[in-house]
MARZA-586281 format. One line per 2 residues: number of its first residue (from 1); for each residue x, y, z of N, C-alpha, C. Coordinates in steps of 0.2 Angstrom, whole numbers. Last residue first. Layout:
<sites>
NUM = X Y Z X Y Z X Y Z  ...
</sites>
This chain:
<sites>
414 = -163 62 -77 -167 56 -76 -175 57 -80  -153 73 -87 -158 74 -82 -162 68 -82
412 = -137 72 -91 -143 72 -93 -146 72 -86  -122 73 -97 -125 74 -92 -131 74 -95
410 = -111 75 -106 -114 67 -107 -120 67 -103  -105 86 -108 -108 87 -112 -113 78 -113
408 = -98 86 -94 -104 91 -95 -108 88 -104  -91 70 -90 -91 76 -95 -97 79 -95
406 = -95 61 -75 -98 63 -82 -94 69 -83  -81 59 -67 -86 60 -65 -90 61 -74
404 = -70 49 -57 -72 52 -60 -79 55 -61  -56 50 -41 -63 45 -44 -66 50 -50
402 = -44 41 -38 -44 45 -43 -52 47 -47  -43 30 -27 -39 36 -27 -41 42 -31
400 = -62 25 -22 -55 25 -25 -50 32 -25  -72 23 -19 -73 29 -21 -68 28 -24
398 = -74 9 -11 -82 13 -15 -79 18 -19  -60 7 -7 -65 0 -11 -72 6 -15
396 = -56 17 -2 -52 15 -6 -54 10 -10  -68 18 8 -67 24 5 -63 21 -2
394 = -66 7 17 -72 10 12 -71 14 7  -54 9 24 -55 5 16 -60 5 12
392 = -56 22 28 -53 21 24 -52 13 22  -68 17 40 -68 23 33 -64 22 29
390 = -63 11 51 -64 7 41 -68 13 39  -58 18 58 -52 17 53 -56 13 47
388 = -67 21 70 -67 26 63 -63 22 58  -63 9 78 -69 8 72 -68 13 67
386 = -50 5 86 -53 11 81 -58 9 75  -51 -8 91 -49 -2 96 -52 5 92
384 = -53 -17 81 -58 -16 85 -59 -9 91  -43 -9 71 -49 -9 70 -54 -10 74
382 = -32 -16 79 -33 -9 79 -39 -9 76  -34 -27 81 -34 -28 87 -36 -18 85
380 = -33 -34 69 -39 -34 71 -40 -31 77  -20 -30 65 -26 -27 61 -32 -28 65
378 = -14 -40 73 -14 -34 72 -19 -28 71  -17 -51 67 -20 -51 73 -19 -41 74
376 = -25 -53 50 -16 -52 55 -19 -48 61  -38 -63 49 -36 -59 47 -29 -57 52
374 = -42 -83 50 -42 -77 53 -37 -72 48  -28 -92 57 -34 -93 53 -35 -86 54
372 = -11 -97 50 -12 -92 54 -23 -94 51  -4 -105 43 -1 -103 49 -7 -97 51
370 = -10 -113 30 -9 -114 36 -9 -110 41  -5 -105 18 -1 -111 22 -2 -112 27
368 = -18 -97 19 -18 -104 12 -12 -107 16  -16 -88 26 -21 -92 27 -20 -97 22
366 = -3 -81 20 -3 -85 28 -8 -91 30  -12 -78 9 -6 -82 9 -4 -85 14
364 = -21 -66 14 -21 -71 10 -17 -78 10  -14 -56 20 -21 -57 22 -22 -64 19
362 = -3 -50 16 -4 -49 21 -8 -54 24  -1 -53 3 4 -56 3 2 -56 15
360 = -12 -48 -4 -11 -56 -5 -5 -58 0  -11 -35 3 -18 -42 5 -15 -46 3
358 = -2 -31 -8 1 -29 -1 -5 -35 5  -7 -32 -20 -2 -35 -19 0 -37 -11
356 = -17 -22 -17 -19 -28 -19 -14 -33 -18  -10 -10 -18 -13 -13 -10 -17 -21 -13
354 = -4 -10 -31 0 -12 -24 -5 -13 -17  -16 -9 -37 -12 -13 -38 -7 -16 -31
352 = -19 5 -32 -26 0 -32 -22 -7 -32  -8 13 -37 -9 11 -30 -13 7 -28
350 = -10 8 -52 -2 9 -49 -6 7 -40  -21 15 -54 -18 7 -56 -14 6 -51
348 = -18 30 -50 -24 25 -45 -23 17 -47  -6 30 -62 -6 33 -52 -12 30 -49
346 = -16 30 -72 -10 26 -70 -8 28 -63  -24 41 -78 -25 34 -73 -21 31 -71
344 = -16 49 -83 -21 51 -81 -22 47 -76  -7 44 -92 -6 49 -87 -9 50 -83
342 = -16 39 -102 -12 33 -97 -9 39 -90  -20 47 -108 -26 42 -105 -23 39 -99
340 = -10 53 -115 -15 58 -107 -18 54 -107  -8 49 -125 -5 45 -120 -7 50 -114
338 = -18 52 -134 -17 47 -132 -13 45 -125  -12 65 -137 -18 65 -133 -19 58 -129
336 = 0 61 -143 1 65 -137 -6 64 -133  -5 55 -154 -3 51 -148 -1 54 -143
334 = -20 64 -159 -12 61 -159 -9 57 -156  -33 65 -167 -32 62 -162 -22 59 -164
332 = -40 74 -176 -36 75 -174 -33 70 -168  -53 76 -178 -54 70 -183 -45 74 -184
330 = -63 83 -170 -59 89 -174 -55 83 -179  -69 75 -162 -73 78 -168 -70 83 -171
328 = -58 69 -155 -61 65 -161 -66 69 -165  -54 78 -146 -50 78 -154 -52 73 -158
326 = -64 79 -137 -64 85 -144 -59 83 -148  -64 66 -132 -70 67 -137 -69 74 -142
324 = -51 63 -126 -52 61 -134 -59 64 -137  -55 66 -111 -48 68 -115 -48 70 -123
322 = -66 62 -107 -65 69 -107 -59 69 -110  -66 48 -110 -68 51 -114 -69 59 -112
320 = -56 45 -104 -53 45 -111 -58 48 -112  -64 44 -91 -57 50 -94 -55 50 -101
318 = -74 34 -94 -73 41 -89 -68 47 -93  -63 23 -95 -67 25 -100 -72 34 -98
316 = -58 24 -82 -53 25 -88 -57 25 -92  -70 20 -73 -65 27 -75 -61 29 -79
314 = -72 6 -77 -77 13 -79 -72 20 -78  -62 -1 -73 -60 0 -81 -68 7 -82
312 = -63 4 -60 -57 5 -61 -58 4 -69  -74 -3 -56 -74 2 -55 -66 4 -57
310 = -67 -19 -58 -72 -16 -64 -74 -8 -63  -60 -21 -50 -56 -21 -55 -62 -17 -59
308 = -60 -23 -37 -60 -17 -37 -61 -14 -47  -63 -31 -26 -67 -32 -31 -69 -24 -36
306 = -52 -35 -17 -55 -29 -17 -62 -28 -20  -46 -45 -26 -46 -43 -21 -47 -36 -20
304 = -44 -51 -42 -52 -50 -37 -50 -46 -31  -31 -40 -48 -33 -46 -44 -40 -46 -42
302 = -34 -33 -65 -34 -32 -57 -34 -39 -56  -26 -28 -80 -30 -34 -76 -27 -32 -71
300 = -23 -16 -91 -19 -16 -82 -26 -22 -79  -28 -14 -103 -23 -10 -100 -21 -14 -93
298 = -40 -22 -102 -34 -24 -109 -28 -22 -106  -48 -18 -91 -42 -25 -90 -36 -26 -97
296 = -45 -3 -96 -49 -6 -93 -42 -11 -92  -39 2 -114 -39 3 -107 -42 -1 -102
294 = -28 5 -127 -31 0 -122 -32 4 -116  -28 12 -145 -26 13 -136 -32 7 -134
292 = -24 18 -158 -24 13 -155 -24 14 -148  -17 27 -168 -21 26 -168 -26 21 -165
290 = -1 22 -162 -3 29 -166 -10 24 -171  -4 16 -146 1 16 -152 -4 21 -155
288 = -5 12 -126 -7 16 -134 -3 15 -140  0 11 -115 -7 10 -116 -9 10 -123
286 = 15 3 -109 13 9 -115 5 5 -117  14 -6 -103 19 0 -99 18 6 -105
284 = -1 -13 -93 4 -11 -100 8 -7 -99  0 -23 -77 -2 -17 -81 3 -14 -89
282 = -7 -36 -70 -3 -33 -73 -4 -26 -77  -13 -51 -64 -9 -44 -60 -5 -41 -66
280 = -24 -64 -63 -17 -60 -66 -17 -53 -63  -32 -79 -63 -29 -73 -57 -22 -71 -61
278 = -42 -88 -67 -35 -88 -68 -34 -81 -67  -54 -94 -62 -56 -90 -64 -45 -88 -62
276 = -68 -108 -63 -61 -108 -61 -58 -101 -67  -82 -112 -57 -78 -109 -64 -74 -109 -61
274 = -94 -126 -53 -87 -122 -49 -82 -119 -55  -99 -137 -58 -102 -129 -54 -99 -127 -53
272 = -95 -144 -65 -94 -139 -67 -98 -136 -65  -93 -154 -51 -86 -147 -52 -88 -142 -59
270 = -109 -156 -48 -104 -156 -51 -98 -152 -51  -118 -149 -38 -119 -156 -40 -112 -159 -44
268 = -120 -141 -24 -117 -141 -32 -115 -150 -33  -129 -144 -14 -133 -141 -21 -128 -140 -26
266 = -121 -149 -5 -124 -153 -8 -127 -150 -14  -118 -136 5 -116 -139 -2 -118 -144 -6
264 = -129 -135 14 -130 -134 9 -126 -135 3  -126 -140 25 -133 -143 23 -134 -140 17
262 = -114 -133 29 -114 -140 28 -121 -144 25  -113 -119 31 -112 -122 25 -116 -130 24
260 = -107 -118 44 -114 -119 43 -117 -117 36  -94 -120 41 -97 -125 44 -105 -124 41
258 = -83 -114 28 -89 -111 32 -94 -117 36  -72 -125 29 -71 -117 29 -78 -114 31
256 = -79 -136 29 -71 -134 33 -74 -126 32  -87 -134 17 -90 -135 23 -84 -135 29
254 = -77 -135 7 -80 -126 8 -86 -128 14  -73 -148 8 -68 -140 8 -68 -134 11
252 = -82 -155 5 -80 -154 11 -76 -149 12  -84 -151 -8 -90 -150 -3 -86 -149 2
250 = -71 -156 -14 -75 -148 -14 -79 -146 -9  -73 -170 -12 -68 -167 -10 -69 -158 -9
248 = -87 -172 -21 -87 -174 -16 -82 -170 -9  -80 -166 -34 -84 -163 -30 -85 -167 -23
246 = -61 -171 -37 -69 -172 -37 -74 -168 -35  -51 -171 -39 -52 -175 -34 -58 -175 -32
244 = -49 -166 -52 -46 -171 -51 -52 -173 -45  -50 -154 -48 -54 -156 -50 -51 -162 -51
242 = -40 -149 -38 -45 -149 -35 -52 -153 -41  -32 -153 -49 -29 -157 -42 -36 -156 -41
240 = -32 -142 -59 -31 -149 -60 -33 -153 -55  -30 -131 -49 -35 -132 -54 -37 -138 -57
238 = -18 -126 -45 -21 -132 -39 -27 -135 -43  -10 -115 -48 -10 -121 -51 -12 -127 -46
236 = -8 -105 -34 -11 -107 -39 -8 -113 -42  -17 -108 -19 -14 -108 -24 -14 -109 -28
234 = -37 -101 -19 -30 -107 -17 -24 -106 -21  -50 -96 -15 -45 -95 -17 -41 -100 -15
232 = -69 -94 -21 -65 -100 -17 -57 -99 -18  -82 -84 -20 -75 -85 -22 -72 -87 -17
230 = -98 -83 -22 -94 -88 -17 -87 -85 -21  -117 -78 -17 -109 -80 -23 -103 -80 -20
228 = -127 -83 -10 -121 -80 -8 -119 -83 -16  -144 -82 -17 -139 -84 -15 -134 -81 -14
226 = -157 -69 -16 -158 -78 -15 -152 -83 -14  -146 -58 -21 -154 -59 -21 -155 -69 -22
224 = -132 -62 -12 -135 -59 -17 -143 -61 -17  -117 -58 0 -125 -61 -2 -128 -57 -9
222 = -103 -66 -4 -105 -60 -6 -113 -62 -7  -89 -72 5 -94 -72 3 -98 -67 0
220 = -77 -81 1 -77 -72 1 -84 -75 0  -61 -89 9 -67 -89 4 -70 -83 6
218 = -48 -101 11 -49 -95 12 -55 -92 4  -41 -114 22 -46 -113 17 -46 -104 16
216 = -32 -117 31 -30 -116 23 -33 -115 20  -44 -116 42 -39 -121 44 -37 -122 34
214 = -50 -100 36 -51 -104 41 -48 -113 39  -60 -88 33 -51 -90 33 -49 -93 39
212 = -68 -75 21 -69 -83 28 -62 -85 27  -75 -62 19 -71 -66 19 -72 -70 24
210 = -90 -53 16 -87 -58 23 -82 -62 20  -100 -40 13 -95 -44 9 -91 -47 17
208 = -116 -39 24 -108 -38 22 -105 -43 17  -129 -39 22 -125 -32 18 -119 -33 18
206 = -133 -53 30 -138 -50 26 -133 -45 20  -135 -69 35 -134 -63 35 -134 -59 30
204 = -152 -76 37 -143 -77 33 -141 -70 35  -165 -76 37 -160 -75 41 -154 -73 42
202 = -169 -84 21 -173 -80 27 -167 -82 34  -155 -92 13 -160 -91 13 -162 -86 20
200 = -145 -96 1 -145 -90 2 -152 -89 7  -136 -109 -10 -143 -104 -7 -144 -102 -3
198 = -120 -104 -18 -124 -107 -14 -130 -105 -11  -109 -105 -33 -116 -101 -28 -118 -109 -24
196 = -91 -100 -39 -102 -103 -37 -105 -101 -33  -77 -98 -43 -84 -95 -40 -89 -99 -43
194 = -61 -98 -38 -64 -102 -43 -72 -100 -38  -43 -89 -44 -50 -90 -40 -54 -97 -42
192 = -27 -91 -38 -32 -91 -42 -38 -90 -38  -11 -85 -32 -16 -88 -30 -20 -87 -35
190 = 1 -76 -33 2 -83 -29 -5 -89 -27  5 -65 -44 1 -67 -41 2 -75 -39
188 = 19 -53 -49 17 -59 -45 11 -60 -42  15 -45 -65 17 -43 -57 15 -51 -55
186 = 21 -41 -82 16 -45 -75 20 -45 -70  18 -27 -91 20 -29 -87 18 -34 -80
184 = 11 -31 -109 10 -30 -101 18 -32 -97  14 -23 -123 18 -28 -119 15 -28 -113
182 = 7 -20 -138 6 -17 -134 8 -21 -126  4 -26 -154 12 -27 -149 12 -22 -140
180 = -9 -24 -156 -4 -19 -156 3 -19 -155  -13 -37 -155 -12 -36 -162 -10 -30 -161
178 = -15 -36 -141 -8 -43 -144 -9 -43 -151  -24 -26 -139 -17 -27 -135 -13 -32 -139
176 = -35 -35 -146 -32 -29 -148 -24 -27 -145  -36 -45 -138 -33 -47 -145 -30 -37 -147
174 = -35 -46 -121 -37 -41 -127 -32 -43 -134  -39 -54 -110 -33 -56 -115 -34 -54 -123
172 = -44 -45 -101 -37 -46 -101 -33 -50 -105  -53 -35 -112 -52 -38 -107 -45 -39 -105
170 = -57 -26 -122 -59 -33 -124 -54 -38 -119  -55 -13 -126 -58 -14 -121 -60 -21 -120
168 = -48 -5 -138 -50 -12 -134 -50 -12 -128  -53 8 -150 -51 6 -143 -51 0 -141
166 = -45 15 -161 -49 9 -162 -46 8 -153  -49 29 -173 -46 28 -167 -50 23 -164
164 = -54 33 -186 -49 38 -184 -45 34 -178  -57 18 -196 -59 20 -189 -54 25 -186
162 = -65 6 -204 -60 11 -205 -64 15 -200  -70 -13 -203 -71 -5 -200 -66 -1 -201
160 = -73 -25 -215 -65 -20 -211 -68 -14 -209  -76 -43 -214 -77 -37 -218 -72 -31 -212
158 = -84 -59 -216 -77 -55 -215 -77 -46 -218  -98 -68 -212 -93 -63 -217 -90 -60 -215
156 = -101 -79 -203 -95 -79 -207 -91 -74 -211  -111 -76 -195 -113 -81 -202 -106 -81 -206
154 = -106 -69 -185 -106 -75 -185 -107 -80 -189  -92 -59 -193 -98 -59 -189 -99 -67 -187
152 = -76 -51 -189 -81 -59 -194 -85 -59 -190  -66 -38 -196 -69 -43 -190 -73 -48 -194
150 = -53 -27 -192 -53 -31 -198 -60 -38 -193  -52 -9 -191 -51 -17 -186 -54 -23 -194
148 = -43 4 -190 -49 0 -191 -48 -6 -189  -28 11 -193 -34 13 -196 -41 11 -196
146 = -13 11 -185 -20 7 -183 -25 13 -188  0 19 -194 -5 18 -191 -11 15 -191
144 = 11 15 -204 11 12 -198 8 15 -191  4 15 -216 8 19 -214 10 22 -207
142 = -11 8 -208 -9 11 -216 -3 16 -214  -19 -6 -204 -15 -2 -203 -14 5 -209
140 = -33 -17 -195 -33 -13 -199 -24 -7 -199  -33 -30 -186 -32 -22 -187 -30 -20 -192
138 = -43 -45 -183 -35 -40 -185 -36 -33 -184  -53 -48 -179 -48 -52 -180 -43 -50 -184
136 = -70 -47 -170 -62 -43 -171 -58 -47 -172  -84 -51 -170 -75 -53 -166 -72 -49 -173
134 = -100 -50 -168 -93 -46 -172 -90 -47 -167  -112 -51 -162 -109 -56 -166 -105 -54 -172
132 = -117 -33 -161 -116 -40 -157 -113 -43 -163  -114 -17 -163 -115 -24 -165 -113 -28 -163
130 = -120 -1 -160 -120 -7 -156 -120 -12 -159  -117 16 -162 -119 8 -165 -118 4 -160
128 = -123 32 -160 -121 27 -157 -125 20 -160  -127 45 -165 -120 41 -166 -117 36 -164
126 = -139 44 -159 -138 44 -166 -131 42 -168  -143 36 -144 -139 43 -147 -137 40 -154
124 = -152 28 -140 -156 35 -142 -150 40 -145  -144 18 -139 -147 17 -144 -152 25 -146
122 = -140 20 -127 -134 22 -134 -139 22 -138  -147 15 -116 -145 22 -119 -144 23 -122
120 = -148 -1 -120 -155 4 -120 -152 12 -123  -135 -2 -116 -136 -3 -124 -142 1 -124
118 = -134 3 -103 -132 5 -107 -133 6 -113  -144 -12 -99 -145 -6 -98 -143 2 -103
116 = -135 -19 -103 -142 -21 -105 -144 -12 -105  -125 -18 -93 -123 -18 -100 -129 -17 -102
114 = -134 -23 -82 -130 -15 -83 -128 -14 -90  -137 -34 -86 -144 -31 -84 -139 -25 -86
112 = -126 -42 -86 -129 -43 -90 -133 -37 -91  -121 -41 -72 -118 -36 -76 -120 -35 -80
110 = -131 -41 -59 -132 -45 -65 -127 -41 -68  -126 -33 -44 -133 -32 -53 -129 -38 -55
108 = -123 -26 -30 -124 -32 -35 -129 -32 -38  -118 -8 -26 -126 -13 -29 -120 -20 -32
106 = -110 -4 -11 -109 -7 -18 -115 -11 -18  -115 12 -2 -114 6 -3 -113 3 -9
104 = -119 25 -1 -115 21 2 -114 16 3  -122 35 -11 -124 30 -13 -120 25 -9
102 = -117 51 -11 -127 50 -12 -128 41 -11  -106 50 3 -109 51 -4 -116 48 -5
100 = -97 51 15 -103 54 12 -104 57 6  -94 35 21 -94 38 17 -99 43 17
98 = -103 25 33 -94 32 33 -93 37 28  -104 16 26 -109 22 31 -107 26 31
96 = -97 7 22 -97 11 19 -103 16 21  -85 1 32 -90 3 31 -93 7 26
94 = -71 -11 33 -74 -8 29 -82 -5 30  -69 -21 43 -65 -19 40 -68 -10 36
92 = -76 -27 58 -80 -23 52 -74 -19 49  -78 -44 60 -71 -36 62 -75 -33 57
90 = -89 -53 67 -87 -51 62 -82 -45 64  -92 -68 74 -91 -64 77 -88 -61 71
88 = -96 -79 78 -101 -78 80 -98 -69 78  -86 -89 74 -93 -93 70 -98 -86 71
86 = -73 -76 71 -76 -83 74 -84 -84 71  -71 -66 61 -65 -69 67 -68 -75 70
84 = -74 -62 45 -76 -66 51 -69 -70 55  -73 -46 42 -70 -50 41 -71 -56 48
82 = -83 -38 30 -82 -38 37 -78 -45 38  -86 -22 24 -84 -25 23 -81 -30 29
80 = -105 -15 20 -100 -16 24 -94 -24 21  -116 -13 11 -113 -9 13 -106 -8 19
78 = -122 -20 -4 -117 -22 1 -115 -16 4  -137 -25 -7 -133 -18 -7 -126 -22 -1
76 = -143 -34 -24 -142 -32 -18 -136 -26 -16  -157 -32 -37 -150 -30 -35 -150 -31 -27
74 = -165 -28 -51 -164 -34 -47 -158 -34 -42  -167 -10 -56 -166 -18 -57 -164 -22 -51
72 = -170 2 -54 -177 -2 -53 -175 -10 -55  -157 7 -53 -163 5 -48 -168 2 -46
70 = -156 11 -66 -154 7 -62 -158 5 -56  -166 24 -67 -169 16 -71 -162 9 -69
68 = -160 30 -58 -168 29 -55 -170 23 -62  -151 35 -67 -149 32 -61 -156 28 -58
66 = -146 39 -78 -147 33 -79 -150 30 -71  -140 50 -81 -147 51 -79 -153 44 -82
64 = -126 54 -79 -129 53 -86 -138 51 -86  -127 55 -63 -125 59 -69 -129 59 -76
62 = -132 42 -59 -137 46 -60 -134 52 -62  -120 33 -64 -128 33 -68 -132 39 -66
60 = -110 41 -56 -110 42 -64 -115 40 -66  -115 36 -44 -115 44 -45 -116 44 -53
58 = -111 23 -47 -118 22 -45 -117 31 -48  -98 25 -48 -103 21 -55 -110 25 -52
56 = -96 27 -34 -94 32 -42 -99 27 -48  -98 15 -25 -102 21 -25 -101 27 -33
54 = -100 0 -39 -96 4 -35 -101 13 -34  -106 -13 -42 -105 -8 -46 -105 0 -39
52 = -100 -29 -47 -101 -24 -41 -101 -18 -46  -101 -40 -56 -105 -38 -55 -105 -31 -49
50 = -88 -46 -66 -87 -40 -60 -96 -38 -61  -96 -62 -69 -91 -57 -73 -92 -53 -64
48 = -104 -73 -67 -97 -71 -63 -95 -67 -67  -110 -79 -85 -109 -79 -78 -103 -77 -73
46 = -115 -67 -98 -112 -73 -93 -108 -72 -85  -126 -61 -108 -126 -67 -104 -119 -71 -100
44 = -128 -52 -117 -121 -52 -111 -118 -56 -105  -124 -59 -134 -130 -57 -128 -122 -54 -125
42 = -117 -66 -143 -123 -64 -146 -129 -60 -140  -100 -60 -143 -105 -63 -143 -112 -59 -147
40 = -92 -47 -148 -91 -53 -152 -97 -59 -149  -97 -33 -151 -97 -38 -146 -95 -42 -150
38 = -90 -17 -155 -92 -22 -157 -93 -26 -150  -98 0 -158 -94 -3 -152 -96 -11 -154
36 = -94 16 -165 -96 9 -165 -93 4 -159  -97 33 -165 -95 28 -163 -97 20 -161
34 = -96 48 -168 -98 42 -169 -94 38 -169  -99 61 -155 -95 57 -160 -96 50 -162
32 = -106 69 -148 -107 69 -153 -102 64 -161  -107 65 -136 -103 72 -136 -102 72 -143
30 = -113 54 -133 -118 59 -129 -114 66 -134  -104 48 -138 -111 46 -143 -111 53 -141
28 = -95 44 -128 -92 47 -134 -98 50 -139  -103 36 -118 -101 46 -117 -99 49 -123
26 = -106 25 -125 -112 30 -123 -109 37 -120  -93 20 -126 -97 22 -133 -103 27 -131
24 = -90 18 -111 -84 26 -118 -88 26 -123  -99 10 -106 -98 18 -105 -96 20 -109
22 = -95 0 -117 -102 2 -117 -104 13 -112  -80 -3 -112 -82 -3 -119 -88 2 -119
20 = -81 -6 -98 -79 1 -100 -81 3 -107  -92 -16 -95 -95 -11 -95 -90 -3 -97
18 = -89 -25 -115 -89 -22 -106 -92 -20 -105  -89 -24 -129 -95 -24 -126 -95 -25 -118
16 = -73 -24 -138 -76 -26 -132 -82 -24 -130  -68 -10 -147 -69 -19 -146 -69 -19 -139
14 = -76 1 -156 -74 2 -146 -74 -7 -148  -70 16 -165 -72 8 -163 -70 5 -159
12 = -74 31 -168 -70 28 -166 -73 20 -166  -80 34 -185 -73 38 -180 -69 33 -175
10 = -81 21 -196 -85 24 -192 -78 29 -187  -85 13 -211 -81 17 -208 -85 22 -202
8 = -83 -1 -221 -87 4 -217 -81 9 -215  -82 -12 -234 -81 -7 -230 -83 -1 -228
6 = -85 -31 -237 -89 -24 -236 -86 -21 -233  -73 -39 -248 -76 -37 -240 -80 -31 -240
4 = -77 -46 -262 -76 -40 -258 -79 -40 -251  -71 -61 -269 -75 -58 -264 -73 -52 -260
2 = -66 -66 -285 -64 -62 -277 -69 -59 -275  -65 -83 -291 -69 -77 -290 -67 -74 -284
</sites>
């Protein structure tokens, strides 16, 4: 007996439930084009994803007139970047005081909460679906264009969205990417992450993001509401070894590297407190095919460094959606338009990317072989001599090279 797949059809279909997946469906909605956005989970529930949400995010919720119901969620504010030179003593790399924008600093949120959020919006725009427990497991084609996606819900039924134009947004090991033959180019990364938490308690310090680098250790502190969220770097392929040798060997690790640490490791009780977060560097050298585009991590994974990567997959959904929303209501979308997404953004990848490259190799990697603790004496000596200077990496961490803004037709009044 043959089982017919149920078929839909929607304009565009957005894989991945991100925060670019969730901005391009709720701008595409606002400008009146329908649009499906699948998640293959059944929430947004997980841990350590990119919780930063950068000065321009911040701008673009109160744009789309999101901004004062962000606000009311559970958050801290980082507004400086500072690099600890001894037990007592921070270089303030980065200020974001310096900036003058409505929001001089980066909120930590839950990303769960910000997607959460989003969904709340889409749901009042009539062109806007949201299906959770829907994976994506092919693509649909006809006449050697992407026409749809082929996907399986949870209870198992299979069935095929027909779609003018199918976005993945579905990270850096986008199924849609590797069902369009779409090729990344990989750049050298020399290190991994691995992030948890420790408690956080009355006096601690307070707004700055603090790297720490100290006898080969080298670790990022991030206060958040009751604890520091940790990124622990080493080289790579050390994943096995450091588990291997157990948590006890871990404690002392991240007590080496933050002393006054030492009364508090003891809270991870196991290595699987400790996620191990496989560091890629690369960007597609063709973002698109005829009916088909990648953007965000599908397009160009960032290194954590900078923690820049998720203000960079919100902008590219930003522009795609001033690029694509009049040719998806003229039910016109060619790959000439298509390939204005990559036009568009590729010159801020492009340099977000080499200053990423340009840390690992400046800031990073000295400290994990040892030779040197601390930031390039250099740098410390000019910074202390010129404090105006951390404007510019505030500026290149909050604002970025190429920052976007809502489409008129996505703007709303709070």
């Amino acid at each position: 007996m043959t089982v017919n797949k149920p078929t839909e059809r929607t304009t565009c279909v957005v894989v991945g439930g991100g925060p670019a997946g969730m901005f391009l469906g709720l701008l595409l909605a606002r400008a009146g084009v329908e649009v499906t956005v699948l998640e293959k989970h059944n929430d947004f529930l997980r841990d350590f994803r990119g919780d930063t949400v950068h000065p321009t995010t911040l701008k673009l919720l109160d744009e789309l007139g999101l901004g004062e119901r962000f606000a009311e969620l559970p958050q801290s504010k980082l507004d400086k970047v500072g690099f600890a030179i001894d037990a007592e003593t921070n270089l303030i790399f980065g200020d974001m005081a310096r900036l003058r924008v409505d929001h001089p600093y980066v909120a930590m949120v839950p990303q769960w909460d910000l997607l959460d959020l989003l969904a709340e919006a889409g749901k009042a725009e009539s062109t806007f679906t949201l299906r959770m427990n829907t994976e994506v497991t092919g693509l649909l084609r006809e006449s050697g264009r992407v026409t749809g996606v082929h996907y399986r819900t949870a209870d198992g039924t299979d069935g095929e969205l027909h779609a003018d134009l199918t976005v993945g947004t579905d990270g850096r090991w986008s199924i849609v990417r590797r069902l369009a033959n779409l090729k990344p180019k990989e750049l050298p990364v020399r290190f991994d992450a691995w992030w948890f938490r420790l408690p956080r308690y009355e006096g601690d310090q307070g707004s700055a993001l603090t790297p720490q680098m100290r006898n080969g250790h080298f670790g990022v502190l991030i206060p958040r509401e009751g604890y520091y969220q940790i990124a622990y770097l080493a080289p790579k392929g050390t994943d096995a070894r450091l588990r291997a040798k157990g948590i006890e060997s871990f404690r002392r690790d991240i007590a080496d590297l933050v002393p006054w640490f030492a009364g508090r490791v003891d809270t991870l009780e196991s290595m699987d407190d400790v996620k191990f977060l496989e560091v890629r560097l690369n960007r597609l050298r063709r973002w698109h095919d005829k009916g088909v585009l990648c953007i965000g991590d599908a397009a160009h994974a960032m290194s954590p460094m900078g923690g820049v990567g998720i203000n960079l997959a919100v902008q590219d959904a930003v522009a795609t959606a001033h690029l694509l929303a009049g040719p998806l209501l003229r039910g016109q979308v060619t790959p000439k338009d298509l390939a204005k997404v990559r036009r568009r953004r590729l010159t801020p990848t492009f340099l977000v990317q080499v200053l990423q490259r340009g840390l690992q190799h400046l800031a990073l990697m000295p400290v994990l072989a040892g030779k040197r603790n601390g930031p390039p004496p250099g740098m410390a000596r000019l910074f202390t001599l010129i404090p105006q200077l951390s404007f510019f990496p505030a500026y290149l961490i909050g604002i970025g090279f190429r920052p976007e803004h809502a489409p008129d037709f996505a703007k709303r009044q709070a």
